[in-house]
C-alpha positions in Angstrom: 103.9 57.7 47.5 100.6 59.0 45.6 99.8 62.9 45.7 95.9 61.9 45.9 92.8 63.6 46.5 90.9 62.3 49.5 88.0 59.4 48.7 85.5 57.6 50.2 86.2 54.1 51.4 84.5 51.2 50.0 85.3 47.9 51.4 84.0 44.9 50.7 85.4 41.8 52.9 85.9 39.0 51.2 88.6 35.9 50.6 88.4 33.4 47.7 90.7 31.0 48.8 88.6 29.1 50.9 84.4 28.6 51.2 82.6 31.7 50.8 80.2 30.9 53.8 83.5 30.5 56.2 84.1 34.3 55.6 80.5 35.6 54.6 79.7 39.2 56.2 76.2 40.3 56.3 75.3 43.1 54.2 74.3 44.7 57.7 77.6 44.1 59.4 79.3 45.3 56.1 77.2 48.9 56.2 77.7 49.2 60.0 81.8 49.0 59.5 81.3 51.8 56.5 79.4 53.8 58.7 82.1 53.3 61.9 85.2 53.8 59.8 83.8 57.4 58.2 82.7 58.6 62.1 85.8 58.4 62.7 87.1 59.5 59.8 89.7 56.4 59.2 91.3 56.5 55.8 92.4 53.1 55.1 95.3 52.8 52.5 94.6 52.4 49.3 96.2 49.3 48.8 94.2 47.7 51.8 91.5 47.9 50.2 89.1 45.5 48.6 90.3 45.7 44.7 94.3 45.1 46.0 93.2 42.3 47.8 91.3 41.0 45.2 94.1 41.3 42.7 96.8 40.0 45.0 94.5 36.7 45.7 94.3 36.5 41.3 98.3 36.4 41.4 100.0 33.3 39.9 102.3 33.0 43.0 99.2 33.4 45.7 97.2 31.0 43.1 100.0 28.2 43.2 101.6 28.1 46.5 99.6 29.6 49.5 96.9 27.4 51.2 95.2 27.3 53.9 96.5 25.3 57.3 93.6 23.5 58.0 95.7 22.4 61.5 95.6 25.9 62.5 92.3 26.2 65.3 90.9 29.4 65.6 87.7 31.0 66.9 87.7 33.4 64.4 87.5 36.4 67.3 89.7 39.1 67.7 90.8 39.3 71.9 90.9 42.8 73.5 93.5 43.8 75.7 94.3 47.2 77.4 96.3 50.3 76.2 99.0 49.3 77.9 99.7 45.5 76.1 99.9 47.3 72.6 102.2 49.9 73.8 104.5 47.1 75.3 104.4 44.9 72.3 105.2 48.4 69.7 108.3 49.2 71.9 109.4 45.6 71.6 109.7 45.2 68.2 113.3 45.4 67.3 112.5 48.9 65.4 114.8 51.8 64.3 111.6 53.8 63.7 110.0 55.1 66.4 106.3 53.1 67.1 104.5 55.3 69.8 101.1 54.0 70.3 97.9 56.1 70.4 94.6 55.9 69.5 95.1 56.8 66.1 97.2 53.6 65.7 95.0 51.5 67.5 92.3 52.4 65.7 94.2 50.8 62.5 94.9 47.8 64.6 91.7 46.7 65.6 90.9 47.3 61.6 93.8 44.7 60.7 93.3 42.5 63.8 89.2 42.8 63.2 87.8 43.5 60.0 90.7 42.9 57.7 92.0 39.3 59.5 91.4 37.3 56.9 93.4 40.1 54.6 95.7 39.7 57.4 96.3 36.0 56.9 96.7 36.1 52.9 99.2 38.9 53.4 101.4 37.4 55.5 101.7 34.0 53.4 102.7 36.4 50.7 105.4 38.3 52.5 107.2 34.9 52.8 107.9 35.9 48.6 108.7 39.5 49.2 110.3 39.8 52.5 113.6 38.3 51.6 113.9 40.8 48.1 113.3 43.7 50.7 115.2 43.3 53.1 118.2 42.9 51.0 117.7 45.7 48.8 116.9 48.0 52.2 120.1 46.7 53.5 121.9 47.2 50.6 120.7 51.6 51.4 121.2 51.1 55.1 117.9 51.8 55.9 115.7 49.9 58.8 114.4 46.8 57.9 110.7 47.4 59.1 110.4 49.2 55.7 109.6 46.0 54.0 106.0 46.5 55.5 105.4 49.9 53.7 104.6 47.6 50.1 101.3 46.0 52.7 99.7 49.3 52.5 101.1 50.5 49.1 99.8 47.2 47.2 98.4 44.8 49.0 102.3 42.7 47.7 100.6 42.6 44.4 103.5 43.2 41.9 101.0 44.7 39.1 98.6 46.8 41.3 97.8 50.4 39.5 96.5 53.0 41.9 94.0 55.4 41.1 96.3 57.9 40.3 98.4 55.5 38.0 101.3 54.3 40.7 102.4 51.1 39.7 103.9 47.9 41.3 104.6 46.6 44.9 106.2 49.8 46.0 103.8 52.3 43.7 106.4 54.3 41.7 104.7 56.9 39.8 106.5 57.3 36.3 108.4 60.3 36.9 109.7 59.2 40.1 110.5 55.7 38.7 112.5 57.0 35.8 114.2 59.3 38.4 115.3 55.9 40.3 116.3 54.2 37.3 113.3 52.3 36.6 112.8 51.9 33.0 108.8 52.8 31.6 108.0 52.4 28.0 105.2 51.0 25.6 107.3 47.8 25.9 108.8 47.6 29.3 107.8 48.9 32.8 110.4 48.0 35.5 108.3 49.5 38.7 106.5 46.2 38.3 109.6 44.3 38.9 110.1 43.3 42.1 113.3 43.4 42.5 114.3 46.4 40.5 111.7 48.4 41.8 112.7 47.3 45.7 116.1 48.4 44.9 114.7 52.0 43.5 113.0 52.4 46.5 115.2 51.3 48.7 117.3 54.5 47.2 114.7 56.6 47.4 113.8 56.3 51.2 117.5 56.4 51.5 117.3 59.9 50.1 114.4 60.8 51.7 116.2 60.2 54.6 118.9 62.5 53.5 116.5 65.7 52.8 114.8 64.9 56.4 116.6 63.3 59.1 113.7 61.6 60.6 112.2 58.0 59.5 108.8 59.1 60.1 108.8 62.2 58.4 110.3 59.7 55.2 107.5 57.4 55.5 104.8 60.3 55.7 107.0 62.0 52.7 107.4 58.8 50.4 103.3 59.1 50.3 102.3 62.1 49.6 105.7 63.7 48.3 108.6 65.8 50.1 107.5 69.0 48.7 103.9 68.2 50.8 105.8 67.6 53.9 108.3 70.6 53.4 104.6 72.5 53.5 103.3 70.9 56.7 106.6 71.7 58.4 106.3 75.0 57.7 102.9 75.7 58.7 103.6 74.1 61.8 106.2 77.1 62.6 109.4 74.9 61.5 108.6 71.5 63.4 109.9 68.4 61.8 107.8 65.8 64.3 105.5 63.8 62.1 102.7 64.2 65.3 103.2 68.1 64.8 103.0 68.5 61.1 100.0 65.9 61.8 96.9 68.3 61.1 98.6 70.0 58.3 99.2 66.7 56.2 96.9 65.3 53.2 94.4 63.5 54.5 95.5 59.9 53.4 99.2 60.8 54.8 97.2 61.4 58.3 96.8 58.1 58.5 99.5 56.5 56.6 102.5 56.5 59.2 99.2 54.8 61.9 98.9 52.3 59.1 102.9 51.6 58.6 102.9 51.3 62.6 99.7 49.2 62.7 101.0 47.2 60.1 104.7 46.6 61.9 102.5 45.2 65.1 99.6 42.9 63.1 102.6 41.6 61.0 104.4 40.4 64.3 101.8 39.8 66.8 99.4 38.1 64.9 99.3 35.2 66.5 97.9 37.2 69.9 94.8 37.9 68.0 94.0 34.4 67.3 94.7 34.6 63.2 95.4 31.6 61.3 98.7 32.5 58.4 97.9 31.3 55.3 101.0 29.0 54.6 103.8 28.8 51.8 105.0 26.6 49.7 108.2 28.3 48.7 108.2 27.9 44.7 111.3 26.5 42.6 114.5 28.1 42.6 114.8 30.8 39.2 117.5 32.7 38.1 118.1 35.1 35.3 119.6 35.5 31.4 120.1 38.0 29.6 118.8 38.1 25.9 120.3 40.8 23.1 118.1 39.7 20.4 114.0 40.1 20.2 112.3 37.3 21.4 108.4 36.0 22.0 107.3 34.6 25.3 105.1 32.3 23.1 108.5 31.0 21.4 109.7 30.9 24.8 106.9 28.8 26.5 106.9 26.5 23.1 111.0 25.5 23.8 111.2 25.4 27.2 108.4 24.5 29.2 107.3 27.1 30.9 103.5 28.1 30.6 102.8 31.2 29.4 100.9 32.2 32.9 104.3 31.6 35.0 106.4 33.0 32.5 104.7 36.3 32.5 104.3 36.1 36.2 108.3 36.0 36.8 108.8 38.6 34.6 105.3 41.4 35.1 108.4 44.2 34.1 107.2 43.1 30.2 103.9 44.8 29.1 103.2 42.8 26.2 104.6 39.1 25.3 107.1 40.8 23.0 111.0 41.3 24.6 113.2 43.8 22.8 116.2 42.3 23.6 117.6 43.8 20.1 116.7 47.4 22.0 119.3 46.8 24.8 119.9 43.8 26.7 116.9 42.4 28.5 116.5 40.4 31.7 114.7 37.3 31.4 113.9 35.4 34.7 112.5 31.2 34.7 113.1 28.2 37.0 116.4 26.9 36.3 115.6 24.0 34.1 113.9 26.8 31.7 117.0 28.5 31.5 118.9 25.7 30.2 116.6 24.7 27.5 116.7 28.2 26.4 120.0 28.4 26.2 119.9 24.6 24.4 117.4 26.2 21.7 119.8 28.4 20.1 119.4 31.0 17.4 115.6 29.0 16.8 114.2 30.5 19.7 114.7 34.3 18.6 112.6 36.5 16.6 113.8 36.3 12.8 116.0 39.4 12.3 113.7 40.4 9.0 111.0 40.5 12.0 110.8 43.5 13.9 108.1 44.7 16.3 105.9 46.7 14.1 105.6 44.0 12.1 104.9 41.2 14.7 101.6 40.4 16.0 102.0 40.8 19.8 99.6 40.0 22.1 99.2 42.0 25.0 99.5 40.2 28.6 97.0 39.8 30.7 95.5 43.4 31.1 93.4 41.9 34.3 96.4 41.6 36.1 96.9 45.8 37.4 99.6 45.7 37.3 118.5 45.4 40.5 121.3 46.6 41.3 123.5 44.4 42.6 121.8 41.0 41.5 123.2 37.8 40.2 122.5 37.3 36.4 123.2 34.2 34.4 126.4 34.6 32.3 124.8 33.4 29.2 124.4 36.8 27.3 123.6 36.2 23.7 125.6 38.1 21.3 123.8 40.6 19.0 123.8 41.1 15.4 125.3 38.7 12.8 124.7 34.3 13.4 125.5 32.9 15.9 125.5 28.7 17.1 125.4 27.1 20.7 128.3 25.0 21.8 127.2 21.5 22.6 128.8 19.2 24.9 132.1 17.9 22.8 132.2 20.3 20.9 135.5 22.3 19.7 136.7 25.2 17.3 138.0 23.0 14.9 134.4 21.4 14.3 132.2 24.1 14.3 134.4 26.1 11.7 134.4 23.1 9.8 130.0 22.3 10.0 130.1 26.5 9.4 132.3 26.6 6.4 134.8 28.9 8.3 138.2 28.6 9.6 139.4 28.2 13.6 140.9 32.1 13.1 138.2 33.8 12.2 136.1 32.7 14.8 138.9 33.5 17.4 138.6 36.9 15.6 134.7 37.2 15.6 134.4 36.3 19.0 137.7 37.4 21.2 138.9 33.8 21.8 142.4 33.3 23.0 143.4 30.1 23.0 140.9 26.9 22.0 139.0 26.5 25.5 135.2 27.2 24.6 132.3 25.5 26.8 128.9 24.1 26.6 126.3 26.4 26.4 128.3 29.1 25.2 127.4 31.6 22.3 129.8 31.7 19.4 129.4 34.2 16.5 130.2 31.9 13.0 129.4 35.1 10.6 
């Protein structure tokens, strides 16, 4: 999606998952690849390369719940087969988008299926996270379902990754273009690292795309470098809108970016025909989500509910600091389940005094090491703004809490919309 220059590759192949010597690449091997991949003027994605990797193998879900099948046999080398086999396998996959092969894609798949394998492997552990927010929020826009590859060589599926040009998130939303698709940025907040919000804004967004150009292609080559760069190249190519015409009149980077997306669609299915081991999954426990109307401290939070501090910010990356400003506008908050409740059990205790404000709180900033939806399910326990409010315990009734509260049964049908006496457990009742 970025409007970039054109830069140099450097790659450095590594994984840290697993013993250094089992992946070690000799400094000769190393300058031999750099030399190959600039004759032949490759331009891998930017978020192929080393740093996204790197970053994505720091994240708290790769961390905790992807390791290494240690069943899985492999030589470690990458078979060759003949033109023919790859053009088979691309017109197999069950593909809106049209995958022709040529040697500009195969050239990408011998860099996933050679160099990059190991990348490969982490990458596809991961997408067991990401594929399922995807493909619902493409689905949600009509659009193909293969899209869910494009975040591999936007971010590397690292939630947090910041491009060079300052693109953000799994799907690398610049600001203006994430504010345009709803996607709230501020000192505060900064929703294009939320995975689900931000699939759901670019899910719209390819769906326009779509709209301006008709052609899938043309969308992915446009949702990299920009519509107004591919309205250029379609002009300079006397009016043709086929990404292979407009080909030598595209950025650099976009050159190669649809090779990539195709390259990506046949290493992410037919990885097992070049001998590479998955990392495996270990799907984490189920979350949901809450919404909070009052200002509240993830350290409050991690203190009354055990969480950690480390998996509390890593289920919610949209928050730039440890500070929520619920009292701003309602906030989403997502945690396991059993999180959620003990929230809710804590009551008015676990939110930010309202003599407190944020200018006056010190507020740590999350980790900075860490580069950084419509139509969701959210918990119904929305806590009221403004005035005092109690929790309803189990047993619990109208009559009691107006009498611990030194109110009457009326007033808080009055405060609070009540008709009737049913109330429940959990629920947020305004006593002043």
């Amino acid at each position: 999606m970025n409007e970039m220059k054109n830069y140099k590759i450097y790659l450095t192949l590594f994984l840290l998952l697993a013993p250094c010597s089992m992946f070690h690449i000799s400094a000769q091997e190393e300058d031999d690849f750099l030399e190959e991949i600039q004759d032949s003027t490759l331009v891998l994605p930017e978020g192929m390369q080393m740093q996204e990797i790197d970053s994505l193998l720091s994240d708290w879900q790769t961390r905790n719940f992807l390791f290494f099948d240690e069943s899985c046999e492999s030589t470690g080398e990458n078979p060759e087969f003949d033109a023919e086999t790859y053009a088979r396998r691309l017109s197999r996959l069950p593909n809106i988008i049209d995958m022709p092969y040529n040697n500009v894609v195969q050239k990408y798949i011998d860099l996933y299926s050679g160099r990059l394998r190991r990348s490969v492997a982490v990458l596809l552990g991961a997408s067991n996270f990401y594929n399922p927010i995807f493909e619902e929020a493409l689905e949600s826009y009509q659009v193909p379902l293969e899209l869910k590859y494009l975040p591999i060589i936007e971010s590397a599926l690292n939630p947090t990754a910041v491009s060079r040009a300052g693109a953000v998130g799994l799907w690398q939303f610049m600001i203006g273009t994430g504010k345009q698709y709803g996607l709230e940025v501020t000192s505060l907040i900064d929703e294009r690292r939320d995975p689900i919000k931000a699939s759901y804004a670019a899910a719209h967004y390819l769906s326009d795309l779509y709209g301006i150009f008709g052609d899938w292609t043309l969308v992915i080559a446009g949702y990299n470098c920009g519509p107004n760069n591919i309205i250029k190249a379609i002009k300079r190519a006397g009016g043709a809108k086929d990404y292979w015409t407009i080909y030598p009149y595209l950025p650099a980077e976009t050159r190669g970016y649809v090779p990539a997306f195709i390259a990506a669609n046949y290493i992410m299915n037919y990885y097992c025909d070049h001998d590479i081991c998955p990392v495996n999954t270990r799907l984490p426990q189920g979350t949901d989500t809450i919404q909070v109307s009052r200002n509240v401290r993830m350290e409050r939070i991690t203190e009354l509910c055990g969480i950690s501090g480390e998996e509390l910010r890593a289920l919610n990356p949209q928050y730039r600091t440890t500070f929520i400003p619920g009292d701003a506008h309602p906030c989403t908050l997502r945690m396991p389940t059993a999180a959620i409740n003990a929230f809710i059990e804590a009551g008015d205790s676990i939110y930010v005094p309202v003599n407190e404000n944020v200018m006056t709180i010190d507020i740590p900033t999350a980790d900075r090491s860490r580069k950084s939806g419509r139509g969701r399910r959210r918990s119904t326990s929305t806590v009221a703004r403004g005035g005092t409010s109690v929790t309803v315990k189990k047993g619990d009734t109208l009559s009691n809490i107006a009498a611990r509260n030194n109110t009457s049964v009326e007033k808080l049908k009055t405060l609070n919309g009540i008709k009737g006496s049913n109330i429940y457990a959990g629920q947020k009742i305004k006593v002043k």
